[in-house]
C-alpha positions as CSV (number, residue, x, y, z in Angstrom):
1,X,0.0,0.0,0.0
2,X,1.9,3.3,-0.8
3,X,1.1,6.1,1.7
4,X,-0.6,9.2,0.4
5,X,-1.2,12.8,1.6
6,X,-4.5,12.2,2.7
7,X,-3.7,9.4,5.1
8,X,-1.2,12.0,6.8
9,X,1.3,8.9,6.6
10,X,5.1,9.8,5.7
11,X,7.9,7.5,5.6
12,X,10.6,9.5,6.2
13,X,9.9,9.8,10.2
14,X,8.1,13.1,10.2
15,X,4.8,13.2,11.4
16,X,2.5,14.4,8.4
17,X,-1.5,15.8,8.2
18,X,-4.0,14.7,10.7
19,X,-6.1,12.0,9.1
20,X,-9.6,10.6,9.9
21,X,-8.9,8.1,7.2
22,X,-5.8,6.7,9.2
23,X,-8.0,6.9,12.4
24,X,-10.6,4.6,10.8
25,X,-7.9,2.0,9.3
26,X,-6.8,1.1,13.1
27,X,-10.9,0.8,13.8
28,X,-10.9,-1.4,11.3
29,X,-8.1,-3.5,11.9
30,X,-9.7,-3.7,15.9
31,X,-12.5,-5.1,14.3
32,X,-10.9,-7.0,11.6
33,X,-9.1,-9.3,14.9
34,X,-12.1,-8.6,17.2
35,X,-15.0,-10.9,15.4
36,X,-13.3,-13.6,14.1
37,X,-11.9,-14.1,17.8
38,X,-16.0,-14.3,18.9
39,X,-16.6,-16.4,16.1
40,X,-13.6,-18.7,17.3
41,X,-14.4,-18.5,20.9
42,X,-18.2,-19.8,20.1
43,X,-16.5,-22.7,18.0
44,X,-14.7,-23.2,20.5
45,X,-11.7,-22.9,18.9
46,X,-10.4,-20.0,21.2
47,X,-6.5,-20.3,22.1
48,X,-4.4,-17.7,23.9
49,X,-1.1,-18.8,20.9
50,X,-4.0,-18.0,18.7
51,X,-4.7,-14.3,20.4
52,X,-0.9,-13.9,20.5
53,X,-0.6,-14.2,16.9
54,X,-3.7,-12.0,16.3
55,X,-2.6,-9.2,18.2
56,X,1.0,-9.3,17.1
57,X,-0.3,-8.3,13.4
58,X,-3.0,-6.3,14.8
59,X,-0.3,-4.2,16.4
60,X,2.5,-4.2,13.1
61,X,-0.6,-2.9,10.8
62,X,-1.3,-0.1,12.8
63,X,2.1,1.0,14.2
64,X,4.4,-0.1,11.0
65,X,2.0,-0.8,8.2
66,X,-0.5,1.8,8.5
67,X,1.0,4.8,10.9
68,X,4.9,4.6,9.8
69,X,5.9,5.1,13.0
70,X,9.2,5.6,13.1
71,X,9.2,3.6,16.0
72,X,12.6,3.8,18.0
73,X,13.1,1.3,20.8
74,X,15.7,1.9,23.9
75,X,16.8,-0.6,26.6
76,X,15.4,-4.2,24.7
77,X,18.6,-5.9,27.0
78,X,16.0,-5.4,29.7
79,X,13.6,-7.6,28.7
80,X,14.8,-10.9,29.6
81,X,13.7,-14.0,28.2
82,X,11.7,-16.8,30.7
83,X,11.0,-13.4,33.3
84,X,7.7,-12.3,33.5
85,X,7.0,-8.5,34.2
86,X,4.4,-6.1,35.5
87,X,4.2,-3.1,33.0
88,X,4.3,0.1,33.8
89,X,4.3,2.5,31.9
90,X,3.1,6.7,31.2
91,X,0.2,7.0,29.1
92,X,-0.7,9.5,26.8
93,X,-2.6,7.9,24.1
94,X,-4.5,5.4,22.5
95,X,-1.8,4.5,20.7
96,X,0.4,3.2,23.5
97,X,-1.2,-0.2,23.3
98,X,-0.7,-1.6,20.0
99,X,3.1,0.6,20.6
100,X,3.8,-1.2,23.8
101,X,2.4,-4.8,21.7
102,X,5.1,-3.9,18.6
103,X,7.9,-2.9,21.0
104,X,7.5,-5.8,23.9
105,X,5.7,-9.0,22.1
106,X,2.7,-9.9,22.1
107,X,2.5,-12.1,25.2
108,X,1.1,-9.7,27.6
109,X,-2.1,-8.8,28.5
110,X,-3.5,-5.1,30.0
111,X,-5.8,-4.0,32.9
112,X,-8.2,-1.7,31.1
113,X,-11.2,0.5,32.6
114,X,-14.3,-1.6,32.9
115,X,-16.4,0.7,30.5
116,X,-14.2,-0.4,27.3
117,X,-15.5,-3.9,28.1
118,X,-19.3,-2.5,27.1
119,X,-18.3,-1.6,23.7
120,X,-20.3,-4.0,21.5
121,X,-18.0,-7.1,19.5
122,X,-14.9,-5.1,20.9
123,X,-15.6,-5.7,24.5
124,X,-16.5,-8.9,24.1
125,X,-13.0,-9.7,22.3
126,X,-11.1,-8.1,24.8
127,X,-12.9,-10.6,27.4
128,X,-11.8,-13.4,25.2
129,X,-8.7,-12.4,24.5
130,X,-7.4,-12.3,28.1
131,X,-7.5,-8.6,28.8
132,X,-8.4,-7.6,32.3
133,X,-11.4,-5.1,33.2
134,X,-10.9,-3.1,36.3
135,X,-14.0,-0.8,38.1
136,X,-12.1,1.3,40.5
137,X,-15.7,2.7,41.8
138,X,-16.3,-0.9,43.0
139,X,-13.0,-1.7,45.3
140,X,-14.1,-5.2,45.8
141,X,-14.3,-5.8,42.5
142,X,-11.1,-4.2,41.5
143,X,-9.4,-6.5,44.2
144,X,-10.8,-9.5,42.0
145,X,-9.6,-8.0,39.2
146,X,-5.9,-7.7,40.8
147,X,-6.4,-11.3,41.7
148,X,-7.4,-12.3,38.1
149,X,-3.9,-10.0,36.5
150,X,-1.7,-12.1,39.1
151,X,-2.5,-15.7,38.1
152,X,-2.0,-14.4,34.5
153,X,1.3,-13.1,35.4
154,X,1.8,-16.6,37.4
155,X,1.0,-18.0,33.9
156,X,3.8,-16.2,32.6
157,X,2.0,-13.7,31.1
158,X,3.3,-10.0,31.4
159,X,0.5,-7.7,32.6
160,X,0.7,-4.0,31.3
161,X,-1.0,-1.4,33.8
162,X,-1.0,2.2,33.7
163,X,-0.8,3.9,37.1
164,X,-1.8,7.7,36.0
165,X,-5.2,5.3,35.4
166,X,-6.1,7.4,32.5
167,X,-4.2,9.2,29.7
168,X,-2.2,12.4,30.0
169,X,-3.9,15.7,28.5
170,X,-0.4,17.2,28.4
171,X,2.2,14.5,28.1
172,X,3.1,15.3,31.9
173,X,3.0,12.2,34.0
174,X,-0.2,12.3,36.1
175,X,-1.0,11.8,40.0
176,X,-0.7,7.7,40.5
177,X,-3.5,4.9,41.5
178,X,-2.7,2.9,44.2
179,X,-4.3,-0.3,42.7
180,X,-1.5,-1.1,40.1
181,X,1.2,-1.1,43.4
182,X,-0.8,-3.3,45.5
183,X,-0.3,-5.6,42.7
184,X,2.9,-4.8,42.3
185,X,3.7,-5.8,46.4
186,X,1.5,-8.7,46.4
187,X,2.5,-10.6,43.1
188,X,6.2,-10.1,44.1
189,X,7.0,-10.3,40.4
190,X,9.4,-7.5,38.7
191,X,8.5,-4.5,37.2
192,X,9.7,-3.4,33.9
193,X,9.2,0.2,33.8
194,X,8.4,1.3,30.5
195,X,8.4,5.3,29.2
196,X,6.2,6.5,25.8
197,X,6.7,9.3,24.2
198,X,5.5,11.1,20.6
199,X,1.9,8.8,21.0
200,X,0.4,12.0,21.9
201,X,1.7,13.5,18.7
202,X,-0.2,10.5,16.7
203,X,-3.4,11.3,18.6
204,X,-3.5,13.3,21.5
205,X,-6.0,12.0,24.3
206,X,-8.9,14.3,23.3
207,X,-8.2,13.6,19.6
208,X,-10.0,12.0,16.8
209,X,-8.0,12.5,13.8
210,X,-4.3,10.5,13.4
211,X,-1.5,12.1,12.3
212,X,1.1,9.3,10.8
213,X,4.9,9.0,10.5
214,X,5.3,10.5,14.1
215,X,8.6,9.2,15.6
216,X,7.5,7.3,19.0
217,X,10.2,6.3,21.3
218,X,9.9,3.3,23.7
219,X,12.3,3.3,26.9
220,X,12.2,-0.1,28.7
221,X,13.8,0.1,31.8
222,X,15.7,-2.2,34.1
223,X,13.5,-4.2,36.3
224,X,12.7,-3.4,39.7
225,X,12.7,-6.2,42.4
226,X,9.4,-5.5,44.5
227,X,10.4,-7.7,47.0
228,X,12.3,-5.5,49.3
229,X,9.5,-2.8,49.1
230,X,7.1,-5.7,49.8
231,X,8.5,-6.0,53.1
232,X,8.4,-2.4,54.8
233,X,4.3,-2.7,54.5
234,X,2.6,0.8,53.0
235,X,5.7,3.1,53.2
236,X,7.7,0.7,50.9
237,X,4.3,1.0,48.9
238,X,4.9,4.5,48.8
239,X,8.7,4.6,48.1
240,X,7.8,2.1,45.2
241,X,5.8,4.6,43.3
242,X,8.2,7.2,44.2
243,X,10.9,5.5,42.2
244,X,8.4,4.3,39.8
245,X,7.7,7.7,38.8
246,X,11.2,8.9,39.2
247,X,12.0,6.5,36.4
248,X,9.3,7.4,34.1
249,X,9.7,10.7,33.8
250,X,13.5,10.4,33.6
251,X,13.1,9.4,29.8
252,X,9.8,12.0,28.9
């Protein structure tokens, strides 16, 4: 497919016109993985290798294919094979997903707000597909859904959680939940700290229209052990998102 003005697509890294057409190829290609994973999961036929795979190209269309990011990826020596992490990363658009899906693999799995889950065929999907629904209103049944993101990560599934809980109007990192580092203490798994930036210059958080060719950078961080802050009870739950935040903005 060669790029044109209209789709606001450039390959030569810099970011072109804002599109609705290139806004509407990534709906499509949402729902182009979203019903044939219903029509699986009613055949029963529904595997996670097989959501792996599906997500993996959903991800490459929209951030290579379709957007030509000029996607730029720092730290991958931090991602060690056989470990399993908890994600965290900033988040400043809806872009970050399928980003954080090209950059990391496709074996992990996000805790998403529970109204995306109402979206007819889509919702549904993301049930099937493993994805994680979280209602912070109701708090015991956002603890079920921190129970439900720790046997996947037992699995050895990486879990991706943002801690701002909802994207960043300005790019500046946002006050952080709590939820995502009571998982973080009780699952005793590592954290791979993760900082996004130029998402918010494909689609800002209010925006409609994408803009493609934007150069998007992808920081993965060494782990953190959450052992050690595990033990000293809530003010180790505080240091932890201290340096969790320290880290994150250090590469903004």
């Amino acid at each position: 497919m060669v790029p044109t003005a209209d789709d606001g697509q450039s390959r030569s890294g810099h970011a072109g016109a804002k599109s609705l057409v290139l806004s509407l190829k990534n709906v499509y290609e949402t729902l182009a993985i979203s019903v044939p994973t219903m029509v699986d999961a009613f055949r029963g036929r529904i595997t996670k290798d097989l959501c792996d795979r599906r997500l993996a190209i959903w991800a490459h269309n929209i951030v290579i294919n379709h957007g030509h990011f000029d996607l730029e990826v720092l730290g991958r020596e931090n991602l060690l094979p056989g470990e399993t992490y908890l994600v965290m990363s900033n988040h400043q658009s809806h872009y970050d997903i399928p980003v954080l899906f090209e950059a990391i693999g496709s074996n992990i799995r996000m805790i998403t707000k529970e109204e995306l889950f109402r979206v007819p065929i889509f919702g549904n999907a993301l049930k099937l597909g493993g994805f994680i629904s979280i209602d912070r209103a109701n708090r015991h049944a956002a603890i079920r859904s921190l129970q439900a993101a720790r046997e996947l990560m037992a699995s050895g599934t990486h879990v991706w959680i943002a801690p701002e809980g909802t994207r960043s109007r300005t790019g500046e990192l946002l006050p952080f939940k709590k939820g995502a580092f009571y998982l973080a203490l009780e699952a005793k798994l590592p954290i791979l700290p993760v900082t996004i930036s130029g998402t918010r210059d494909a689609l800002p958080a209010d925006g409609v229209r994408s803009r493609g060719g934007a150069h998007v950078r992808v920081t993965l961080h060494p782990k953190i052990d959450a052992a050690p802050y595990a033990a000293k009870g809530k003010p180790g739950r505080d240091q932890l998102m201290k340096e969790v935040r320290r880290i994150l903005e250090s590469a903004l």
